[in-house]
N, CA, C and O of each residue as an XYZ file, in Angstrom:
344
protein
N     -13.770      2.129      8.712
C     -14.079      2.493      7.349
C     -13.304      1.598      6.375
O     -13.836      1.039      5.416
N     -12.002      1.505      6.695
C     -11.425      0.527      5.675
C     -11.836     -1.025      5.686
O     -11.913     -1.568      4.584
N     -12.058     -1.654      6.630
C     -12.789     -2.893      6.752
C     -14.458     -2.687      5.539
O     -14.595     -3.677      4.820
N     -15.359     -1.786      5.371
C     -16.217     -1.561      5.466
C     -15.850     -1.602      3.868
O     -16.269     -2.470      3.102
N     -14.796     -0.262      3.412
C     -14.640     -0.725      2.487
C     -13.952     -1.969      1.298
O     -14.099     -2.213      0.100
N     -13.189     -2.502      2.385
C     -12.984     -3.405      1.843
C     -13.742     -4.732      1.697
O     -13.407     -5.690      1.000
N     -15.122     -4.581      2.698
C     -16.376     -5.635      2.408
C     -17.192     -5.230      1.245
O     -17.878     -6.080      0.679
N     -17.176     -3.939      0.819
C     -17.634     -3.425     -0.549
C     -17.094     -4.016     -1.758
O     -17.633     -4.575     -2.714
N     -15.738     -3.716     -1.432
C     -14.547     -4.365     -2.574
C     -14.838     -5.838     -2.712
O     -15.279     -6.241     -3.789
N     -14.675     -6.495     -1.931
C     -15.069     -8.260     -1.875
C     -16.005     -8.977     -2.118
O     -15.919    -10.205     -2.145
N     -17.098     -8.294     -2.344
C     -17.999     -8.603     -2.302
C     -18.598     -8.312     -4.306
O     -19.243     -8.885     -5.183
N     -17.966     -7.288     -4.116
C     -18.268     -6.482     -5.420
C     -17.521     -7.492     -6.788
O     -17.962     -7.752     -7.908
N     -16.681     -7.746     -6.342
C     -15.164     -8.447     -7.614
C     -15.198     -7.848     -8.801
O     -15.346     -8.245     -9.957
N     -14.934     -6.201     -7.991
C     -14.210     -5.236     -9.209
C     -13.477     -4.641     -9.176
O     -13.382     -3.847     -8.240
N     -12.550     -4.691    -10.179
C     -11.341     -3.464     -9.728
C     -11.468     -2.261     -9.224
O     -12.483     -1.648     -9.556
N     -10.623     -1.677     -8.417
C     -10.767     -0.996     -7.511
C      -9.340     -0.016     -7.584
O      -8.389     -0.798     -7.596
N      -8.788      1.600     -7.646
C      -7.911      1.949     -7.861
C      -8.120      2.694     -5.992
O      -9.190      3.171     -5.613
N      -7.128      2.632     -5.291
C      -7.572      3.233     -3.788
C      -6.196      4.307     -3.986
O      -5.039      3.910     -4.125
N      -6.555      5.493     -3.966
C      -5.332      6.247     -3.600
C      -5.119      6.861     -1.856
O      -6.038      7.307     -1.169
N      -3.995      6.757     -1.522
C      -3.818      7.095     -0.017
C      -2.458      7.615      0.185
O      -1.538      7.372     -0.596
N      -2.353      8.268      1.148
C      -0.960      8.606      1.289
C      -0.546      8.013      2.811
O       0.344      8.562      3.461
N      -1.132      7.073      3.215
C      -1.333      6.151      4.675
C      -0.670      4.981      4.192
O      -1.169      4.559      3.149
N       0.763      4.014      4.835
C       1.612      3.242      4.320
C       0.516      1.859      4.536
O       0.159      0.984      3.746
N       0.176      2.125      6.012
C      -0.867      1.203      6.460
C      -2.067      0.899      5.865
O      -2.262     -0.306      5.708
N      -2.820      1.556      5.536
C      -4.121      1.519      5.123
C      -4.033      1.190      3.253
O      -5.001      0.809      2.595
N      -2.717      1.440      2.720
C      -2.450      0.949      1.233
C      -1.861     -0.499      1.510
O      -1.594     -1.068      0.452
N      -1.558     -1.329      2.760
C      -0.819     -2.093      2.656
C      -2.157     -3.476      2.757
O      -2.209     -4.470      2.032
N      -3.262     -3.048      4.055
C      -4.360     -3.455      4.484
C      -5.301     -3.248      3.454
O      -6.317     -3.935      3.562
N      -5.249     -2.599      2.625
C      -6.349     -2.758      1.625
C      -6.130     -3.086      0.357
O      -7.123     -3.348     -0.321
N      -4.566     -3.161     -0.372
C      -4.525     -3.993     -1.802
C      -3.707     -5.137     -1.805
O      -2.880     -5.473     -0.957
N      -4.136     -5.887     -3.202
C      -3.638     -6.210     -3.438
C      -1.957     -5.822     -3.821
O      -1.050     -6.643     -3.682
N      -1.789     -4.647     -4.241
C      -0.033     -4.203     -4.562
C      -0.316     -2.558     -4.343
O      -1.294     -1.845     -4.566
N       0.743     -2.363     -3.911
C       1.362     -0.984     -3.588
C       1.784     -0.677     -4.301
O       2.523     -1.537     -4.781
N       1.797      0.948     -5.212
C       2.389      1.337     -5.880
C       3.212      2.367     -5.359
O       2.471      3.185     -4.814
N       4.963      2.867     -5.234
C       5.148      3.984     -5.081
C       5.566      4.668     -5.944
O       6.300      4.062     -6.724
N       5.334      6.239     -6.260
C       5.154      7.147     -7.262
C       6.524      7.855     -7.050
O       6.889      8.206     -5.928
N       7.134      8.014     -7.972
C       8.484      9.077     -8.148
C       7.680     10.604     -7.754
O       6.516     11.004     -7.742
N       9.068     11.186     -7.441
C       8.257     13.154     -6.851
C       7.814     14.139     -8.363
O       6.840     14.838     -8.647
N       8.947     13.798     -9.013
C       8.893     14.291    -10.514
C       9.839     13.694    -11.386
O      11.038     13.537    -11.156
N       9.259     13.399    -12.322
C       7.776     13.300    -12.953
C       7.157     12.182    -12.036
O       7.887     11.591    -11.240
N       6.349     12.002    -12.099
C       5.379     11.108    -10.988
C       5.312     10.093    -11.900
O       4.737     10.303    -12.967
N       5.759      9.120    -11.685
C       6.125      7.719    -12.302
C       6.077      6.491    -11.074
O       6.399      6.449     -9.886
N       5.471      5.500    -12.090
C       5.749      4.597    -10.801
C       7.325      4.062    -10.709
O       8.075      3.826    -11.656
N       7.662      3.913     -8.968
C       8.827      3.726     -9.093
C       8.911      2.462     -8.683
O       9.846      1.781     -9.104
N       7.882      1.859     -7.717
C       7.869      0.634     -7.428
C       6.601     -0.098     -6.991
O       5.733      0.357     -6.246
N       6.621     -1.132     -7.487
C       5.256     -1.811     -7.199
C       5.855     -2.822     -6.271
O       7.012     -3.240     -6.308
N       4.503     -3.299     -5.075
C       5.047     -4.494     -4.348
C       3.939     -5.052     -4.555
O       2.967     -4.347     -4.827
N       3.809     -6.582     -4.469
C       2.284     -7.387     -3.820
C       2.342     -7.347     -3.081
O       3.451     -7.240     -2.559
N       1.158     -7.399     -2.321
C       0.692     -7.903     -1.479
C      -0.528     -9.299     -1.721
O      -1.481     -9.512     -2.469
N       0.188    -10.034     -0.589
C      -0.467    -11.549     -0.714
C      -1.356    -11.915      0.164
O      -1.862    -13.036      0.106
N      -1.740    -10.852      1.290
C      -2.745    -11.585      2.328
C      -4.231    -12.121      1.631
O      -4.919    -11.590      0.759
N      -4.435    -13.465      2.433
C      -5.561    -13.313      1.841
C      -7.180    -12.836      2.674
O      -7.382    -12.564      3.857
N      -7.904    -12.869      1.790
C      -9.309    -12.034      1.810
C     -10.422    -13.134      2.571
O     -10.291    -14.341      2.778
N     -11.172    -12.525      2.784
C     -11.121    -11.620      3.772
C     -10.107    -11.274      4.423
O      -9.375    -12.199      4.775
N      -9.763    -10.069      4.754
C      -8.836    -10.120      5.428
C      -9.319     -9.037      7.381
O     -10.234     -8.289      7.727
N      -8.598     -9.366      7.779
C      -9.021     -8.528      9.086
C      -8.046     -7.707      9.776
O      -6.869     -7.847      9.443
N      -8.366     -6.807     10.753
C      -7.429     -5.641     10.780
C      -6.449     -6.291     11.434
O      -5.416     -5.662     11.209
N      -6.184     -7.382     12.249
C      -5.121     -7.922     13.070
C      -3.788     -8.364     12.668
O      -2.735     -8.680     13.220
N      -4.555     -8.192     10.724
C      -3.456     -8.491      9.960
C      -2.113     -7.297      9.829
O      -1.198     -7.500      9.032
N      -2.152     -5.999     10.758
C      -1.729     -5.298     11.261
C      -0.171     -5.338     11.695
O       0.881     -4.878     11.251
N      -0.523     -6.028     12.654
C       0.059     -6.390     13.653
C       1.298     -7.617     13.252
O       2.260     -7.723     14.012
N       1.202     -8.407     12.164
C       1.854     -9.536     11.451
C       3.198     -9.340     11.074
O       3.445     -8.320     10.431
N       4.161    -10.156     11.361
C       6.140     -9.948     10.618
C       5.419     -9.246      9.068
O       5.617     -8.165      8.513
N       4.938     -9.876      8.879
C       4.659    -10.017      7.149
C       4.212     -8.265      6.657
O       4.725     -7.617      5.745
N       3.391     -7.942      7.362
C       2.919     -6.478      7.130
C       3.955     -5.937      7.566
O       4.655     -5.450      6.679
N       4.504     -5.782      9.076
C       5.612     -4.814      8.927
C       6.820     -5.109      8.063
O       7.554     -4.121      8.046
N       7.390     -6.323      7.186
C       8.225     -6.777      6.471
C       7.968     -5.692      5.182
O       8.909     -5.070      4.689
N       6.328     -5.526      4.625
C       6.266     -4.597      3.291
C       6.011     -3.194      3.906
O       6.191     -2.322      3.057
N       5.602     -2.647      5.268
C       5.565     -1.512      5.410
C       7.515     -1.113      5.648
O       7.976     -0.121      5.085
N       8.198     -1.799      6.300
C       9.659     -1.262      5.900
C       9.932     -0.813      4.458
O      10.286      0.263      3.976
N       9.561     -2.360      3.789
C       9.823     -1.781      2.149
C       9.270     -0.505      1.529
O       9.967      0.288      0.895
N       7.795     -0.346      1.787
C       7.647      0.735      1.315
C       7.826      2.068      2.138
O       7.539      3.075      1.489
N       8.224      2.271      3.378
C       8.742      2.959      3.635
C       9.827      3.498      3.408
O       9.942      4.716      3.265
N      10.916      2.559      3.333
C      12.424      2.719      2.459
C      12.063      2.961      1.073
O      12.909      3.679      0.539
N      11.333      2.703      0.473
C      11.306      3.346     -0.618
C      10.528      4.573     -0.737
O      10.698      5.280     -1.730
N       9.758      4.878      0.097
C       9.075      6.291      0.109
C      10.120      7.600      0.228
O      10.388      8.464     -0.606
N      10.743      7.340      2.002
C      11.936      7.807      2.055
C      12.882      7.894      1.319
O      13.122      9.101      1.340
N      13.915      7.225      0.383
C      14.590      7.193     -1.000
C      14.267      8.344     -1.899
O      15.025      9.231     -2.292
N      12.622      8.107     -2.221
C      12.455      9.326     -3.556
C      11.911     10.566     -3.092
O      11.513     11.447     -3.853
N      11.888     10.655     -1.443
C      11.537     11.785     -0.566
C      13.017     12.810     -0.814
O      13.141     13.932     -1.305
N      14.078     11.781     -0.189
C      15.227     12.456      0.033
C      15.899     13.350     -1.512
O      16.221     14.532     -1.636
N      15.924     12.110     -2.608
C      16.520     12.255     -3.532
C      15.582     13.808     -4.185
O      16.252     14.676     -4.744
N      13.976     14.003     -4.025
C      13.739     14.775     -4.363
C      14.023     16.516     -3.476
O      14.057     17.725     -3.706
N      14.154     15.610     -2.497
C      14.955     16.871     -1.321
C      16.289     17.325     -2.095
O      16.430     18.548     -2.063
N      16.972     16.860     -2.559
C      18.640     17.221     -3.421
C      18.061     18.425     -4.182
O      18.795     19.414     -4.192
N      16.877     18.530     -4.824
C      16.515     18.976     -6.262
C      15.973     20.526     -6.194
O      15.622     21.103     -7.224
């Protein structure tokens, strides 16, 4: 499905807002990641992403993808915990 949609997206050359709560499937399908604070829901961090397009699922598997899924994992975790204090 995400390949499928992302041949929609590519094809289309229109902006596109994808919400997910999947680290993978936000990393494989945009251009930038946004992560959202717990409260107030703010963005707390944006990353790019640079693969380019077409892109294919093997891109998975790459240093480079797991290099921004750490990042946004460490930062998911961060405003997980900090909202755990509250």
């Amino acid at each position: 499905m995400q390949e499928l949609l992302l041949g929609i997206w590519e094809s289309a050359q229109k902006t596109v807002l994808f919400v997910t709560h999947d680290i993978d499937e936000a990393i494989f399908m945009a251009n930038r990641v946004a992560v959202f604070s717990a409260r107030p829901g703010r963005i707390k961090t944006e990353i790019a992403v640079d693969f380019p397009h077409p892109r294919s699922y093997t891109i998975k598997t790459s240093p480079e993808f797991m290099d921004i899924k750490a990042r946004l994992t460490e930062e998911i975790r961060a405003e997980s915990m900090a909202a755990a204090e509250h």
